[in-house]
N, C-alpha and C positions, 0 to 999 in steps of 0.2 A: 481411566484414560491414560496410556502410555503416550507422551508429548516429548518430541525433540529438542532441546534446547542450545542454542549457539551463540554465546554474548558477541564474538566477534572481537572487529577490534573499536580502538577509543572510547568514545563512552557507550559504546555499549554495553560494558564492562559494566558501569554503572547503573546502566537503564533496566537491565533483565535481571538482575538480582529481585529487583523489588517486584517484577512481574510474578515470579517464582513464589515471593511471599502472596499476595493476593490471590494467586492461584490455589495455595496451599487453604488458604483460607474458603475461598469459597467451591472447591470440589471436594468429594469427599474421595481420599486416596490418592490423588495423581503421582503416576511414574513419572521421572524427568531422564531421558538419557542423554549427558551431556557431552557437547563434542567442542574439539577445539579446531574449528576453522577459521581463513579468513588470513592478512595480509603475514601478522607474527607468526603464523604455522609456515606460509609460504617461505617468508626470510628465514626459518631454521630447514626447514627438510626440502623447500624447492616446489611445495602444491600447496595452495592453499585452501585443497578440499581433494579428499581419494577415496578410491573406489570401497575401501574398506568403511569410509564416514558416511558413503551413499547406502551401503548395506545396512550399518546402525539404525539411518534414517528411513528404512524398508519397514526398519521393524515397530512403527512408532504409526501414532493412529493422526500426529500432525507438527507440524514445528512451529517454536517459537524463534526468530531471528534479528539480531540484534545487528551492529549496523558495521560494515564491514568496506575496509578499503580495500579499492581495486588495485588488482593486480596487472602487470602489465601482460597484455595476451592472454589472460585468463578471467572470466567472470564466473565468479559462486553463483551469485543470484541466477543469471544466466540458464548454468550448468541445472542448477537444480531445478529450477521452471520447466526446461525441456523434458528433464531425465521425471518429471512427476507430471507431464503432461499439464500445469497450471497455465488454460488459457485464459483464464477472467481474471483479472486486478481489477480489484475496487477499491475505492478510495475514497471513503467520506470526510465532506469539510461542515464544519459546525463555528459558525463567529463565537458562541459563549460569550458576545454584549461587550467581545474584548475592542473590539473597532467599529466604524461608523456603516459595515459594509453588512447589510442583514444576509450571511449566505448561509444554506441551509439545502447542498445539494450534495451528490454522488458522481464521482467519475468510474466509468465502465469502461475498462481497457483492455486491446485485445493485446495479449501478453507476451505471445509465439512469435508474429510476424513480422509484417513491416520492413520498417527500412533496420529493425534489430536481427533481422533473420540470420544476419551472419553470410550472407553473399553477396561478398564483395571480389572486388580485382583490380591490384594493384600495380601500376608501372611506374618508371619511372616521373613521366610523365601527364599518368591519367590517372584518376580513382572511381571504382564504378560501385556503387553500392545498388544492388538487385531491392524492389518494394515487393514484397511479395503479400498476394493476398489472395486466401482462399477461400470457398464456395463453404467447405464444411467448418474451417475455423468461425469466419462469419456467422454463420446459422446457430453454428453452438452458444456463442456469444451473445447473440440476440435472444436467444431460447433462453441463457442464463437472464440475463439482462429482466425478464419478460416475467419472472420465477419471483422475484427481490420484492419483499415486503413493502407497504408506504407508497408503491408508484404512482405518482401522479401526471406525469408527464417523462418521455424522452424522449432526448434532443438528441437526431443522431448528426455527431460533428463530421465534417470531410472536406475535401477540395474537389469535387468531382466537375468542377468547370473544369480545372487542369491535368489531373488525373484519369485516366479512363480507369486505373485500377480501383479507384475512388467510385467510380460510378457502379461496379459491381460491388465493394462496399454496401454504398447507399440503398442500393437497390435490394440489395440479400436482407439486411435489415431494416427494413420497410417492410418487404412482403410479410417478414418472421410476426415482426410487429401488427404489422394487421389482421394477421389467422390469430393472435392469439388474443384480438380487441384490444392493445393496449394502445392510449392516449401519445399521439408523437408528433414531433415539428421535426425540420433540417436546418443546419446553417453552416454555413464555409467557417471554416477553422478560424481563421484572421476577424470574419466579423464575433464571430463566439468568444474570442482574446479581446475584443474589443466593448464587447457588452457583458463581460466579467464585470468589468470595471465600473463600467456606465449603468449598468441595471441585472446587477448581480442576484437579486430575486425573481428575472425570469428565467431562472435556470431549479428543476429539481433532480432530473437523472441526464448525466452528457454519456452517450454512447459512441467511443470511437476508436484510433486504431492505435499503434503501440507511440510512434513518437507524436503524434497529436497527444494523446493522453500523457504524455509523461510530460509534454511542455506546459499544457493548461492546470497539471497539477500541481507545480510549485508556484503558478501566478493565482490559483485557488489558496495557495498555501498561505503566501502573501496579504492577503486580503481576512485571513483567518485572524491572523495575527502571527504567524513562524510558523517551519516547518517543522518545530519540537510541539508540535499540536496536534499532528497529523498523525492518522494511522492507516495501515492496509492489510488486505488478504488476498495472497495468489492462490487462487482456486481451481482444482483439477475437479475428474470425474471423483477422484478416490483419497483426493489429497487436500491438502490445505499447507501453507505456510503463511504465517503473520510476522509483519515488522513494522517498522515507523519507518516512514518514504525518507525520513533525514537519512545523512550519512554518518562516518564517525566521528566530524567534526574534531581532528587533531588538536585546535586549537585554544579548547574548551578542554581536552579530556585531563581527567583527574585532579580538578579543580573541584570536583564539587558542583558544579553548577548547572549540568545538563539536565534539560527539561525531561521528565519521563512520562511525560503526559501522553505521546506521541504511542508509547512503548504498551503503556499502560491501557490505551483505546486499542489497541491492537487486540489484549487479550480479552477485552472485551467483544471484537467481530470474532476471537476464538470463541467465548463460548456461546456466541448465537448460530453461530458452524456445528456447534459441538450441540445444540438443541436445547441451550442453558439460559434461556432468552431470562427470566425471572432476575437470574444473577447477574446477567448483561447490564438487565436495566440497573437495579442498585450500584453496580458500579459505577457506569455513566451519572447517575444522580450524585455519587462520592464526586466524582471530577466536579462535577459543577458545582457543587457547593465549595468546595476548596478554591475555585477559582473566583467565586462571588465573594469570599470572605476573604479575598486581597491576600490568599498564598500562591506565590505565584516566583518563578525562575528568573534570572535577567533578561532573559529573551522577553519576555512577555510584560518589560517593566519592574519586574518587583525586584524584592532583595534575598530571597526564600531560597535553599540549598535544594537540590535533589533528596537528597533523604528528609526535610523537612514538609516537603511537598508528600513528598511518598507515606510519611507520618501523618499527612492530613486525610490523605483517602482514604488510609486504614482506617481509620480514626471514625471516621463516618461508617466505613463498611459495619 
């Protein structure tokens, strides 16, 4: 497997190194081809990702990406989403007994559209930001949606009182959801933010649209215990990219202290992408035990280093 790799900036720096080792460890051979994009490419040459880095990334069967600050008037993530067609983000949150909140679900995010589409129009003024949503992104997304091991139920999220765009939403995945027999409820975005909190166990897959999902997922993060917990997969017909939903967290970097737990479940939904589900799972059991045996980052309470933590999953691997 030839895989992409981009630390980015801040701790990413720190977090994808030790992905690279675990990787090495449980595939037999992977190519890594590394690149350097993200905010410190931009402050030397003026881009923080070129057309030469999207060709590299052509040639690679998936990326691993690390956490990368934004640019002004440019977004990598973005760019790359579109340019690999990745319309499904997924996003699973797992409590690991760190808080009182038993969650144990998947957010399914449409990844292209929405109010991220990028049509906007700006006056002095006014500012109009275009929701866009479509008939085939929708379908494909529920089709994905519909595919994903473990379903027990999805909740598809929306505002389709207020939205008409919402109603074609709702509606498109519905129908997708019931050709294909899978188990499903509806709820308005506001009351779904609001029974995170209050009955965070009736949730197992949330299906919905680009900033609905991306708000319900740092208040799923929250409830996890940090967003140094959290991992994802932007998923194309042909592509894949995996990262940890944090940022570079400037404030933390090079201390030593950044969680890679985050980083580290990521290369785990890699290799259940990649058909390596055997070694998925032992991975995930490495986390959990390292976190049962009280190693564990500041964020999460403890007193444990990045590379100490990273020492403990190997260690079980």
């Amino acid at each position: 497997m030839k895989i992409a790799v981009a630390q980015g900036d801040g701790v990413g720096k720190e977090i994808i190194p030790p992905c690279i080792d675990i990787l090495n460890l449980l595939l037999k051979g992977p190519k890594f081809i590394d690149l350097d994009i993200g905010y410190s490419k931009w402050a030397r040459e003026g881009a923080p990702i070129t057309d030469s880095d999207i060709d590299l990334i052509k040639q690679t069967d998936c990326m691993l990406l690390g956490a990368v600050t934004s640019v002004p008037g440019s977004s990598v993530v973005v760019r790359l989403r579109r340019t690999f067609d990745l319309f499904a983000n997924l996003r699973p949150f797992r409590s690991y007994d760190l808080t009182r909140y038993p969650l144990n679900m998947t957010i399914i995010r449409e990844n292209l559209e929405g109010l991220y589409a990028g049509k906007e129009e700006v006056s002095v003024d006014t500012a109009v930001t275009k929701r866009v949503i479509t008939r085939y992104n929708t379908e494909r997304l529920a089709s994905f949606a519909s595919t994903l091991q473990n379903v027990k139920k999805i909740t598809i999220v929306h505002k389709a009182n207020v939205l008409k765009s919402d109603i074609l939403f709702r509606d498109v995945c519905a129908r997708v959801l019931e050709e294909r027999h899978i188990s499903y409820d509806e709820m308005y975005v506001d009351a779904a933010a609001y029974n995170l909190i209050k009955h965070p166990e009736m949730f197992d897959h949330i299906l919905t649209s680009n900033l609905f999902g991306d708000v319900l997922s740092d208040e799923a993060a929250g409830l996890v215990g940090g967003l140094g917990l959290c991992p994802s997969a932007n998923i194309g017909p042909d592509y894949a990219i995996f990262e940890p939903i944090h940022g570079s967290a400037p404030n933390i970097a090079g201390r030593g202290i950044a969680n890679p737990i985050g980083a580290i479940l990521s290369v785990k939904m890699l290799l259940e992408w990649a058909g390596e589900r055997s070694k998925a799972i032992l991975l995930d059991n490495a986390v959990k035990k390292t976190i049962k045996n009280g190693v564990k980052t500041p964020d999460l309470g403890g007193t444990n280093s990045t590379k100490e933590v990273t020492r403990s999953i190997i260690s079980y691997l």
